[in-house]
Every structure is written in C-alpha cells, then in structure tokens.
C-alpha positions in Angstrom: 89.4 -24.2 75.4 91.4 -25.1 78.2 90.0 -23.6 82.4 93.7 -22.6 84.0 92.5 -21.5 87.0 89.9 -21.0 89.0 86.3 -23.2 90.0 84.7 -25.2 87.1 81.8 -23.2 87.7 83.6 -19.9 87.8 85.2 -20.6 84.7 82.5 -21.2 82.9 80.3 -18.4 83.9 83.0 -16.1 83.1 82.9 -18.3 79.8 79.7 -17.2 79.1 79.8 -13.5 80.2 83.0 -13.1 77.3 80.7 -14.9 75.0 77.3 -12.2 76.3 79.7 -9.6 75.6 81.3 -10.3 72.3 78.1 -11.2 71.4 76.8 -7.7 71.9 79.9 -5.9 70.4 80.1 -8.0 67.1 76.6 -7.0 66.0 77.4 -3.1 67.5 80.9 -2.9 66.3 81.8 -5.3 64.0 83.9 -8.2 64.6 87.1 -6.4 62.9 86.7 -3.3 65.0 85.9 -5.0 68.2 89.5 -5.9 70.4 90.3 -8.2 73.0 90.5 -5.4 75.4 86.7 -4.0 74.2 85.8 -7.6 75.2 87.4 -8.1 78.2 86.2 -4.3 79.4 82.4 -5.8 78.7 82.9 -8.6 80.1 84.2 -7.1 83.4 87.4 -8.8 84.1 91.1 -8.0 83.0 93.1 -8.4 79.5 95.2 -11.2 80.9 92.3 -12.9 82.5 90.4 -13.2 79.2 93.6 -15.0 77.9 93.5 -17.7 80.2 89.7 -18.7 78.2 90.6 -17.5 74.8 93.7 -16.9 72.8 92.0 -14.7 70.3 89.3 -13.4 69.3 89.1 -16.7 66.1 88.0 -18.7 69.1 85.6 -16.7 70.5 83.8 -16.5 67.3 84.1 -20.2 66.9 82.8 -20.6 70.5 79.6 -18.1 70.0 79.0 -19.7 67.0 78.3 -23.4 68.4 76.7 -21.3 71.5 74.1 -20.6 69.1 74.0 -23.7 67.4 73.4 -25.7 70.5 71.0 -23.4 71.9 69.3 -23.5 68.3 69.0 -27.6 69.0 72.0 -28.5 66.4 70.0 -29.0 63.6 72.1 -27.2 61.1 75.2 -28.5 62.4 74.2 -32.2 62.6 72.2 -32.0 59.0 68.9 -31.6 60.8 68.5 -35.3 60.9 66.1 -37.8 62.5 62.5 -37.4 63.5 62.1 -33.6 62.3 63.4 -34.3 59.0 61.8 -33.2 56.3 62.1 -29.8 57.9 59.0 -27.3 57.4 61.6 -23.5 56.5 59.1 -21.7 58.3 59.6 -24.0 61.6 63.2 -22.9 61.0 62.5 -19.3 60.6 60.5 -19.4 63.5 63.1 -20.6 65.5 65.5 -18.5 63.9 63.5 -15.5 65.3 63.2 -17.1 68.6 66.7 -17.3 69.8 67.3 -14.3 71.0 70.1 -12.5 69.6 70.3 -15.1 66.8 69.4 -13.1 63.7 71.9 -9.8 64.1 74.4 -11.8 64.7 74.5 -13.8 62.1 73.4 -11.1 59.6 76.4 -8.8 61.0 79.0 -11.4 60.4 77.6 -12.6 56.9 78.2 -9.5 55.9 81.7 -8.8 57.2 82.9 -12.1 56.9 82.3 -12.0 52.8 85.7 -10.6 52.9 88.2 -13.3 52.1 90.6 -11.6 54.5 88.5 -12.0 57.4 89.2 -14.7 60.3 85.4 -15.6 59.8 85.6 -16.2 56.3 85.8 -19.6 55.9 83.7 -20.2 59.2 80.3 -18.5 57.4 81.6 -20.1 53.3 81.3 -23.5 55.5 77.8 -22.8 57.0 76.7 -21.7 53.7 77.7 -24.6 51.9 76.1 -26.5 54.9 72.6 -24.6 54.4 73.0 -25.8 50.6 73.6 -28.8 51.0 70.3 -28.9 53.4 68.3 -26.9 50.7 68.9 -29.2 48.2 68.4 -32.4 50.4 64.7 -30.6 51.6 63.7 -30.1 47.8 65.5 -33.0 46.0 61.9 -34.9 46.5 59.6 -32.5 44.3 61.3 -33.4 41.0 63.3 -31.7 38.8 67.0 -32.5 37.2 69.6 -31.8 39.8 70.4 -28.0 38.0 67.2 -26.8 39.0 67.1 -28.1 42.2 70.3 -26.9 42.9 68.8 -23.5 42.2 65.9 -23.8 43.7 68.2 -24.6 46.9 70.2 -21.3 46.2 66.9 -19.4 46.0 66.1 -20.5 48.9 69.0 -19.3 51.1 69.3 -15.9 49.0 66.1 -15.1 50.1 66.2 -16.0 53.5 69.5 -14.2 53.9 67.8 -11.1 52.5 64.5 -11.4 54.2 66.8 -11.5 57.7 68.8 -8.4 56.4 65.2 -6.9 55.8 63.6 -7.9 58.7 66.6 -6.2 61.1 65.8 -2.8 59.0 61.7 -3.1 59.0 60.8 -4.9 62.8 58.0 -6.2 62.4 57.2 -5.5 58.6 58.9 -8.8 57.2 57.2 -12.3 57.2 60.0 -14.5 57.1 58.1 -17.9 58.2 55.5 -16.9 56.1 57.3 -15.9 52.9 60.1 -19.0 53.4 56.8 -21.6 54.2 55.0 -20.1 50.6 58.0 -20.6 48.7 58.3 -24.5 50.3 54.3 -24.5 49.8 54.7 -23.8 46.2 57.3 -26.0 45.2 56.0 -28.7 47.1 52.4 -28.3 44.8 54.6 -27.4 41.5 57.1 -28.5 42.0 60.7 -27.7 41.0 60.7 -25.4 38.0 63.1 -26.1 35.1 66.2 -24.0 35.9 67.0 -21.2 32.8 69.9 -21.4 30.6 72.8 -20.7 32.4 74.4 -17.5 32.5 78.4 -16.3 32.8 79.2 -13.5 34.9 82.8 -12.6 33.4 85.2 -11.5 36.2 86.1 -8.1 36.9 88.4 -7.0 33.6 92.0 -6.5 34.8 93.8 -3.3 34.0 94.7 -2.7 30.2 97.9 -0.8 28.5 94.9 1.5 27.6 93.5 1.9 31.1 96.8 2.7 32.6 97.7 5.6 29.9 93.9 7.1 30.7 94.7 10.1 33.1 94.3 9.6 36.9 90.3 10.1 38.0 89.3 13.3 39.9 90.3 12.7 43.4 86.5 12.3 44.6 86.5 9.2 42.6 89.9 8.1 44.0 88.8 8.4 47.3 85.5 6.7 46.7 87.0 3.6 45.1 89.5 3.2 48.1 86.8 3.6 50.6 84.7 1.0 49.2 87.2 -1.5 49.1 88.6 -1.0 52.3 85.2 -1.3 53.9 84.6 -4.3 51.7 87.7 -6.0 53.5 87.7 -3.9 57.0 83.9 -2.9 57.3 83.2 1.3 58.4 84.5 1.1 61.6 88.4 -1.1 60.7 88.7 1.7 57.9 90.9 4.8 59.1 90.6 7.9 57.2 94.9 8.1 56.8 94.0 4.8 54.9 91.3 5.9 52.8 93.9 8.9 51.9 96.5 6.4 51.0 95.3 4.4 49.4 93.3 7.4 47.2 96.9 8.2 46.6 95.7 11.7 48.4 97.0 13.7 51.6 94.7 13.8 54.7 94.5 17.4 54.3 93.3 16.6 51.1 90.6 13.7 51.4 89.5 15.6 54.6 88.8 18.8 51.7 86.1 16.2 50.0 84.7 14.8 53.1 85.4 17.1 55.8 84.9 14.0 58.7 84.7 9.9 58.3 80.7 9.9 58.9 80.6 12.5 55.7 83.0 9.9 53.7 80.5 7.4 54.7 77.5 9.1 53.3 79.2 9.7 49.9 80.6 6.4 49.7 76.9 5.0 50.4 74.8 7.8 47.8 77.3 6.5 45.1 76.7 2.8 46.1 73.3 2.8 46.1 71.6 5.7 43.7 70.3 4.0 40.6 71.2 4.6 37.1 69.0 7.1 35.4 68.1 4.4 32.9 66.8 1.8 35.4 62.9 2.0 34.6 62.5 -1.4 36.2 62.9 -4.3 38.8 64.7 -6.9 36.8 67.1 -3.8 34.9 67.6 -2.3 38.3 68.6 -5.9 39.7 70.5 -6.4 36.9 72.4 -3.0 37.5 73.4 -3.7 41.0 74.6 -7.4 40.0 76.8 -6.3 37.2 78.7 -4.3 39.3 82.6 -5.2 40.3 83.0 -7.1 42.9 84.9 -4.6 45.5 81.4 -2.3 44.8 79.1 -5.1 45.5 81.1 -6.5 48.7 81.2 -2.9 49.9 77.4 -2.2 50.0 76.6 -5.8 51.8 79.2 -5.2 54.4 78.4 -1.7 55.0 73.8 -2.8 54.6 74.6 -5.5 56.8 77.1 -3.9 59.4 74.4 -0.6 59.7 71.5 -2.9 60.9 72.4 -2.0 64.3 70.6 1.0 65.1 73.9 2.7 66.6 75.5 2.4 63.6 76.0 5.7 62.0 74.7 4.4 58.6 71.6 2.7 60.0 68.7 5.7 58.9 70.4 6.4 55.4 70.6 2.3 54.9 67.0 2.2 56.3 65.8 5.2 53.7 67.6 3.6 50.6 66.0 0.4 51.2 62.3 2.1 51.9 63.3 3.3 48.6 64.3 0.1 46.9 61.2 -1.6 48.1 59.0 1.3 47.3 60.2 1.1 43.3 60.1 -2.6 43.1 56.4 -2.3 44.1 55.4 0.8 41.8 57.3 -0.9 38.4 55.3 -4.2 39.9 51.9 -2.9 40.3 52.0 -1.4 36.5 52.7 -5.0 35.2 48.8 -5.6 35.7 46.4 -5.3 39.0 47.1 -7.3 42.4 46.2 -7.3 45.5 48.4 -4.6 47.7 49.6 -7.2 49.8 50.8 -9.5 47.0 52.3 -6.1 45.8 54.3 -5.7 49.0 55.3 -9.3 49.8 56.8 -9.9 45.6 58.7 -6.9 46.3 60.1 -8.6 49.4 61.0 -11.5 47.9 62.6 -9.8 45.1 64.5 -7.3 46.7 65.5 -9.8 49.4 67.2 -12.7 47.0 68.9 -10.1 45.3 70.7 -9.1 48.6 71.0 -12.3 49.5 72.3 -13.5 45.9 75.1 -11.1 46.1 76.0 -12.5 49.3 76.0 -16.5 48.5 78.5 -14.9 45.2 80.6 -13.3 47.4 81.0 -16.5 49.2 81.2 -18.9 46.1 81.3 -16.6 42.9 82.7 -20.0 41.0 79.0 -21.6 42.1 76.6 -18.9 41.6 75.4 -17.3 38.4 73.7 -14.0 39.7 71.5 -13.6 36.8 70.1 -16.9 36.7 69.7 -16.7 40.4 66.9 -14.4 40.1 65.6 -14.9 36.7 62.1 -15.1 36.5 61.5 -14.5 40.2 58.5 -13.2 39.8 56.7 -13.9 36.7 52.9 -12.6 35.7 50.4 -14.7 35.0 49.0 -14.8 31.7 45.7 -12.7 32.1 48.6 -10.1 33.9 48.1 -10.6 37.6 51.4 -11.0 39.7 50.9 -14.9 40.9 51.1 -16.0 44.3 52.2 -19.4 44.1 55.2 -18.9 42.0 56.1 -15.8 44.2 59.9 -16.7 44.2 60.0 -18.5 41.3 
C-alpha cells in the first residue's frame, strides 16, 4: 500500500481509522454487504480519498488481517516459533480473548468467507491450513500414528472455532481457555487416541432423469432452497429479495405472498435450517442429522449462525434461542447416559455442540480433508461404570 499524498503520519492515521472502521462494519454488516463508500463514510473522509490507501476492499481485509496478527504478537503467522514454543491452547485462547475486537471478527469472516466465491476465501482456507499444520506440530509429541494425530489436530481447531461462535452468543458462559487447556491436558496424560475407521461423506447426488421428470416443489420450498444458497454465497444482508424470487423461479409479488418482508424470509429460512427431525432422540443422531445434510444447507446455517453474532443482526435472538436449544438437548440426552456432575453435564455439551459447528466449518473449507463423521466420533464417550469422563471430554 502505497501513501500518495499527504504527511507520513497523516497517512497512516487515516490508515488506521479505514482499518477501525472496516473493522467495525465487517463484524456489523458483513464483508459482502459492506462498500467502499460505507467505509469511507465511517472512516470520515471522501470515496476518492480512501482510494489513494486502498484499491479495494481485498486489501483492506488483507491489511486488518495482519493488523491483528501483529498486534496478536505473529505467532500464527510466523509458526509460533522460538522460546514459546510448545504453545499452552489456553495461552492462545487467552490472548485470543484479549485483543480486543479479535474474536467477532474473525468468527464473522469464517463464516462468510466459507463461500468459495468470496474475496476472503482463500485468505481464511490458508489460515486454517496454517492452524493445522500448528495443531498437529503441538500434538505430534504425545504418540500416536500420524491419522490420529492428524485428527486430533482437526478436533482441536473444530472446537475452538465453535467454542468462539459459542462464546459471541453466551458472554461470559463459555470457557474457552479452560475447555481448549483440558483437551491439551488430556492428551498430553493419554495421549493421542487411535483415530476410528475412516468414514466417506459421498458428495451431494447430482440431478437424475428421474429427479428432473418429478413435478416442480411447492413454491415455499423453491423459495427456501434459493434463499439458503444465496446466503450461503452472499450472507443475509448481499441477498436481495428480487434474487431470492428469481432464482425460486417466482414473481416478487409472489415470494413477497410467502414471506411478506426479507426479515420474515429470514425466519423461515432459519426454522427450516435448524428444527430437528422428529426422529433425532439423541446427540450423536442429531449431530449426525445436521452433517448429512447438502452442502448449500450446511454453508447456509454457518454463514447466517456466524454473521447473526452481532447483536444488530436481525437473526441474533432466534440464533441465540436455537442454540439455548441445541445445548439444552445435548445436556438432557447426556445426563440420561448415567449420573454426572452438572458442570461436566454443561461443559460435554459444549464441547460437543461446539466441534460440530466448527467441523462443518473446517469441511466447508477442505471437504476433500475432512471426514465429518469421524470428526466427532466418539467425542464424548462414558465410562464404563456410566459416568460421562472428564479427561477424554473431546475425545
């Protein structure tokens, strides 16, 4: 990035105040939704003078995005080398929490950016592969063939990408440190356990002579499937209702006849994301559920969980109630497995609920690398005389 004009020092705290700002409207708005012009309005200067710093808006992710990392000391940039290496998770997490700003923003564009069309795709693929790459380097030294470390390492990172979607819903509720730093604890005493057999997710069946002779779903249905998958690749707020209607296949007048308004379409799109099959009577068949879904479905509910974190957004308190929900099952089917502690209770459900959200998310990225099932197979398992165990928590 090149200063055209003006003082060093002026350019650089205008520098700063378009970073502030974008900052602030990429968690709000979405980094799809959010202009040049929104920027340059929040950062208080003029269209044209927010060119002469940034040509688009690809650089100014790129330029928040090592704002961050050299603020958060570099260490997952530079491979968290020298003296502080092995690295404690919960150090990290802590840090994580500390830097202002750090977590919604990261969590907002994970989301979003899951969409292969998205400027920040490859950006966030590249920083997961990165964390990887770290989380097997981390656990590599506690045994185990390189399969199951591999998937210990993938555990890992899907949980701490859920527990940070979690956290942004329940302040205050979720132990990230502590849940990351009992996962490392465990392993460390274990060790790494022997990864499953592996597991196939076939990909999403392409259209048949027999599905195209079927007659055309109700209209509801059309306008839910094009909903989904344009806030899969645009997020709520890049997703126009004329779209929606075309690509239904529908008039306006007529999509606007099944949700009257685009906050109604929302809500509908969201109940039929989330409500769980009648014959889900547990955690793993519930989790199973969700990850058997087709792609388009699962991409639409992280963008959409992880776009609504922001308390603006207008899906925030039905995202906030479906998750009480999901957490509040997970613990009920876990406490009939056998008695526990409520705590132990709470913090399994957690874990669970959290690397299923973030398992979906490190598939979206690399669905070639990541087998979903396997992922959280065995995540919690009881112990023999039927208590839920503490050390092999994310097992």
């Amino acid at each position: 990035m090149a200063m055209k004009r003006g003082s060093y020092r002026t350019g650089r705290e205008r520098v700063e105040r378009i970073l502030d700002a974008s900052h602030g409207l990429f968690i709000q708005a979405g980094y799809r939704a959010t202009s040049l012009r929104d920027i340059a309005a929040a950062s208080g200067i003029s269209h044209p003078a927010l060119l002469r710093h940034f040509g688009s808006k690809q650089e100014i992710l790129t330029a928040l995005v090592d704002r961050l990392d050299r603020k958060h000391g570099s260490w997952l940039a530079d491979g968290a080398g020298g003296a502080e290496w092995p690295l404690s998770v919960a150090e990290v997490a802590r840090r994580n929490e500390a830097e202002a700003g750090w977590i919604p923003l990261f969590t907002a564009l994970i989301g979003e950016a899951t969409s292969p069309e998205h400027p920040g795709h490859e950006l966030m693929r590249t920083r997961h592969r990165i964390s990887k790459r770290l989380g097997v380097r981390l656990l590599g030294g506690l045994g185990g063939d390189e399969r199951s470390v591999k998937l210990a390492a993938q555990r890992l990172g899907a949980a701490w990408d859920g527990l940070q979607i979690l956290s942004l819903y329940f302040p205050g509720r979720i132990d990230i440190p502590g849940l990351l730093g009992a996962y490392q604890d465990d392993l460390t005493r274990h060790g790494i356990p022997a990864a499953p057999p592996p597991t196939v997710r076939p990909p999403d069946a392409p259209p048949t002579e027999e599905a195209a002779t079927r007659p055309a779903p109700a209209p509801r249905v059309r306008a839910f499937e094009s909903a989904a998958r344009l806030y899969a690749a645009h997020g709520y707020y890049g997703t126009s209702m004329q779209a929606v209607a075309d690509g239904a296949g529908l008039t306006k007048a007529a999509l606007v006849h099944i949700a009257p308004t685009k906050r109604a379409l929302l809500d509908l799109v969201i109940a039929e994301l989330t409500t769980p099959a009648p014959d889900e009577a547990d955690p793993g068949s519930r989790l199973a559920a969700l990850l058997a879904r087709p792609r388009w479905q699962a991409a639409a509910e992280i963008v959409l969980m992880c776009e609504a974190t922001t308390p603006s957004h207008p899906a925030h308190a039905l995202m906030t109630g479906r998750l009480e929900y999901s957490l509040s099952s997970i613990e009920r089917d876990l406490a009939a497995v056998g008695p526990a502690a409520r705590d132990e209770v709470r913090t399994a459900a957690q874990w669970l609920l959290a690397l299923a959200l973030g398992g979906l998310i490190a598939w979206l990225y690399e669905p070639e690398d990541v087998e979903l099932g396997t992922l959280i197979e065995d995540a919690i398992p009881p112990r023999p005389h039927g208590r839920i165990a503490r050390e092999p928590l994310a097992r």
